[in-house]
N, C-alpha and C positions, 0 to 999 in steps of 0.2 A: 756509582752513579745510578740515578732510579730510572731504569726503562720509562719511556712516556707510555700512557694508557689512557683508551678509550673514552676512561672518565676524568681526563683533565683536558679534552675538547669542548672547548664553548660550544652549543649547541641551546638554539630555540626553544620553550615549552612547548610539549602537544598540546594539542586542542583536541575536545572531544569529537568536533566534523574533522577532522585530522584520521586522528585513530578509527572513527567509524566509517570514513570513505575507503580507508586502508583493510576493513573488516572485510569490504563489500566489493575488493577489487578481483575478486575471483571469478563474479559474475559477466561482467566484461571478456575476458579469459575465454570463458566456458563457452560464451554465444560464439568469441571468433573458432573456437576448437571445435565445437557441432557444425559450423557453417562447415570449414574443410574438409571434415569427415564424411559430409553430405554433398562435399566438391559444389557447392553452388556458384564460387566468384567463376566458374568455367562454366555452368551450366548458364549463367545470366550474363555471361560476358559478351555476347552476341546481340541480346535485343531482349526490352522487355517482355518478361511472361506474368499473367495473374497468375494468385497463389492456390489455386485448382490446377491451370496447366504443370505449375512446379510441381505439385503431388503428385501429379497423375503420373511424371516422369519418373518421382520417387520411390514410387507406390508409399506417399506418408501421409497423413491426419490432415486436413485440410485447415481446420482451427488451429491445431496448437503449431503447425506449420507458417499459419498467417502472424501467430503472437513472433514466433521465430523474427521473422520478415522481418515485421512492425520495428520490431528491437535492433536488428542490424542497420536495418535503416535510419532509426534513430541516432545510433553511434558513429552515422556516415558510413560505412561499409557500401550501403547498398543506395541505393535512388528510387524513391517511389513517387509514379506519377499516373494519375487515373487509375488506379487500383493495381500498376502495375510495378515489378520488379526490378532493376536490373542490376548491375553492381557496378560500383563507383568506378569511374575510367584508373586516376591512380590505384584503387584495390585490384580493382582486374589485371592489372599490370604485376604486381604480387604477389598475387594469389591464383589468379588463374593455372591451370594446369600445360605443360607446355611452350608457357610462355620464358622466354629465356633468362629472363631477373626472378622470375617468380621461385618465395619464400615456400610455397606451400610445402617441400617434403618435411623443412625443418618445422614446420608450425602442427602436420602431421607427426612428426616424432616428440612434439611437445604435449601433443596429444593422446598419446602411447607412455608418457610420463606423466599424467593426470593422474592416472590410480595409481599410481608407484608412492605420489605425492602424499596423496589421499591417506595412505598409512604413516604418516611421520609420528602421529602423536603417539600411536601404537609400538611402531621402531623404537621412541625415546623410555616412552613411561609404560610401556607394557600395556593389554585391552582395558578398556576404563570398565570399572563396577558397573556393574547393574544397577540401574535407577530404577531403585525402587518405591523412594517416596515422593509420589504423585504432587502430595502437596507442597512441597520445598519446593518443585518444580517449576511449582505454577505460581506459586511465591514470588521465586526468582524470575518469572518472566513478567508476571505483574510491575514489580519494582522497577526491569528494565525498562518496560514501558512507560514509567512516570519520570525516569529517568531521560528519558528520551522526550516525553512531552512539553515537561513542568517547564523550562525555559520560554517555550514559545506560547506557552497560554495566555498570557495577556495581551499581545498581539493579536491573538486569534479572538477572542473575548470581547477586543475593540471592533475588530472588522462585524463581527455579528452583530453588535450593538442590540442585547439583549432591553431596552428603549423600555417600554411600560410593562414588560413582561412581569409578572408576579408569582410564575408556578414551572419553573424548570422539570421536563423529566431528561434525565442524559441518562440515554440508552447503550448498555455495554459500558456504564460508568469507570470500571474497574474499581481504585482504591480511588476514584476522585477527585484526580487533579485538574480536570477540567470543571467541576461540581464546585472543588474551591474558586476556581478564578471568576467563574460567573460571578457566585454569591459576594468576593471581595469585592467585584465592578459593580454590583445595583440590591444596595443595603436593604432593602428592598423585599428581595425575589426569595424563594424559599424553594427546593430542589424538594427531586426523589430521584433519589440514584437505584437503577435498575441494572441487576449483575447477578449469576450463578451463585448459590450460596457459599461458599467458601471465597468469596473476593468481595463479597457484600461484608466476611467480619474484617477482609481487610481494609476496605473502606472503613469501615467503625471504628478503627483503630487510629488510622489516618485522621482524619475529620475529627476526631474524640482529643488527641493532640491538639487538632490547632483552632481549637473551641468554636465547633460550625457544627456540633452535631443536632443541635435545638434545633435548628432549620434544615434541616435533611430528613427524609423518610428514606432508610434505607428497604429497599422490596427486592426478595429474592426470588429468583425465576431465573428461565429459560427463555430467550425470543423465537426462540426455531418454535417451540411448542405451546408458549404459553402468551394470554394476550397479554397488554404494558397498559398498567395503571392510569386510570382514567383522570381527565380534572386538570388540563393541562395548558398553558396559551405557548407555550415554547417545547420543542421538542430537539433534542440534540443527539445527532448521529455522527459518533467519528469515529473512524477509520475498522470502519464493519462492512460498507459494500463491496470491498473487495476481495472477501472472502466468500462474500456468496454469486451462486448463479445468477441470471438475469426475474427467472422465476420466483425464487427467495427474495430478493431484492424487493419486488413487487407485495408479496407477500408482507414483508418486513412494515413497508411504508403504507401497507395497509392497518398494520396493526397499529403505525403510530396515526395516523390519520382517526382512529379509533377514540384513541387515547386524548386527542387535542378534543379544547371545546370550539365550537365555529370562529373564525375569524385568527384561530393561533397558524404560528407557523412551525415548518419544519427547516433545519438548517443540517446539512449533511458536508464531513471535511472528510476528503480524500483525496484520491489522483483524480484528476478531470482530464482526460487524454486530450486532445486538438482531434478533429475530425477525422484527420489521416491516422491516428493511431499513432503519432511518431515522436511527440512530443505531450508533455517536457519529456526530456528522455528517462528521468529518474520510473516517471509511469509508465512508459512503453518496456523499461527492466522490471520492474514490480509487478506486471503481466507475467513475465517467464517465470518468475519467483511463484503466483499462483497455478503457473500451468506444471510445473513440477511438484507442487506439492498435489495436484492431482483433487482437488477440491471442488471443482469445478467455478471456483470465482475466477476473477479478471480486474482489469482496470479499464473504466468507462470512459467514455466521451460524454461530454454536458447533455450532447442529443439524445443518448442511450440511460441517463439519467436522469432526465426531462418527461423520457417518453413513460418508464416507470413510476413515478410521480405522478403522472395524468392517469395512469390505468390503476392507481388509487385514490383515483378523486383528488388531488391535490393541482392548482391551478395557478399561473402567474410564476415560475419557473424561472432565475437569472442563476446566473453564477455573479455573484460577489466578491470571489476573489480569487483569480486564476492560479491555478497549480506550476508549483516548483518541484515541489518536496515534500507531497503527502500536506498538502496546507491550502486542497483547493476547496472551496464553500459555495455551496448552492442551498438557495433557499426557495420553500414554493410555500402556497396559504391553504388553509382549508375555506373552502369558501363562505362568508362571512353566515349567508343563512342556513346554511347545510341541516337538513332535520333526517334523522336516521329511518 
């Protein structure tokens, strides 16, 4: 008789938000494992503290402590009111230290099994090769990225409603998949995709395929260094401000502000925080994700995007479409008479 086996259970298709939620469930994880390590649900269990007094009792970073904050609170853990802290009565009840239910030593030795973890790939397949070719690399994260976008670009395409536009530049283009979806919405409009030289020929390649390259100018550069192509009534930024500073930021939107001719606008798609910092939550996680990579970006609030935007001359600031999931839009104008 044939043993039964794993693969003769009915079982659902994944889905790609399936599998990629499942990618990213580690981060979750990691914020409740630093929150214990750092004993906060006992240090907050008492009465709210701002996130200066928590450091100070720390002795830890006051910013990347606040991003901490921001994120636990997000996920319910903690409770933020008036700038301040404290931890959610059921977590305090769990977590806290000394308390008689309370999980914490087990969620501490979960955390003493973080790095044991950390080596599984290692345990099974031995240390992985040396990456050595840069460009496969950057290949391979290009791809994921269109991978990752191409579904929701017509969606996004509608919301912007690029309307009598006639001269697209999309900044940080990569291979284009936003560059196509414009150009398929408003037959019309005619792009310059702006990208590091090696992802401009992979744009060329892309676009070259799917017969758009007559109406593209591909221009290779750098934004940290170089200025962005002049001659513009639409300018498009996605998912670049969260990789820079607040400084950079301004910088950036200086350059595209350059770039537009009077009366164009700028349209930027990222996390758009809620004022508190706490939402959507996917933004307030997407902060720790920049505060460990040590970059010095962040995920913004509309106000902290707004007020960048104006200190590059750009005026008339909404958000058009609030943020979920890295799909939040803000659009501001160069003002119609502007002479340089």
């Amino acid at each position: 008789m044939e043993e039964p086996t794993n693969a003769n259970v009915p079982r659902p298709a994944w889905s790609q938000e399936q599998l990629l939620t499942l990618a990213r469930a580690f981060q979750e994880c990691r914020l409740l494992l630093t929150a214990a390590e750092l004993d906060l649900f006992t240090l907050l269990a008492p009465a709210p503290l701002p996130a200066a007094d928590i450091a100070t009792r720390l002795h830890a970073n006051v910013p990347a402590l606040t991003v901490l904050l921001d994120a636990l609170a997000a996920m319910g853990l903690l409770v933020k009111r008036d700038r301040a802290y404290q931890s959610e009565p059921s977590a305090s009840e769990l977590l806290a230290r000394g308390r008689p239910g309370s999980v914490l030593p087990m969620v501490l030795h979960s955390a003493n099994l973080w790095t044991r973890w950390g080596e599984l790939t290692n345990v099974v397949a031995g240390p992985p090769p040396v990456q050595t070719d840069k460009q496969e690399a950057l290949r391979a994260f290009i791809g994921a990225m269109h991978v990752i976008a191409e579904p929701r670009t017509a969606g996004t395409v509608a919301l912007v409603d690029p309307g009598p536009a006639r001269k697209l530049l999309d900044v940080g283009g990569a291979s284009g998949t936003y560059t196509m979806a414009f150009l398929a919405a408003s037959p019309e409009l005619r792009a310059t995709l702006f990208d590091r030289p090696p992802v401009i020929e992979m744009a060329r390649q892309r676009l070259d395929a799917a017969g758009l390259l007559d109406r593209v100018n591909l221009v290779p550069g750098d934004f940290y260094a170089d200025s962005l192509p002049a001659g513009h009534d639409l300018v498009f930024v996605s998912a670049i401000i969260h990789q820079n500073s607040p400084a950079q930021n301004v910088a950036l939107f200086r350059k595209a502000f350059a770039a537009l001719d009077p009366g164009g606008r700028i349209v930027i798609r990222d996390h758009v925080l809620s004022d508190d910092r706490t939402s959507p939550k996917a933004g307030a996680m997407f902060a720790v994700n920049m505060l460990v990579a040590r970059n010095g970006g962040n995920s913004y609030t509309f106000a902290e995007i707004q007020s960048a935007l104006a200190e590059a001359g750009f005026v008339d600031a909404r958000l058009i479409h609030p943020d979920t999931r890295m799909d939040g839009l803000v659009e501001a104008f160069k003002p119609p008479h502007h002479s340089p």
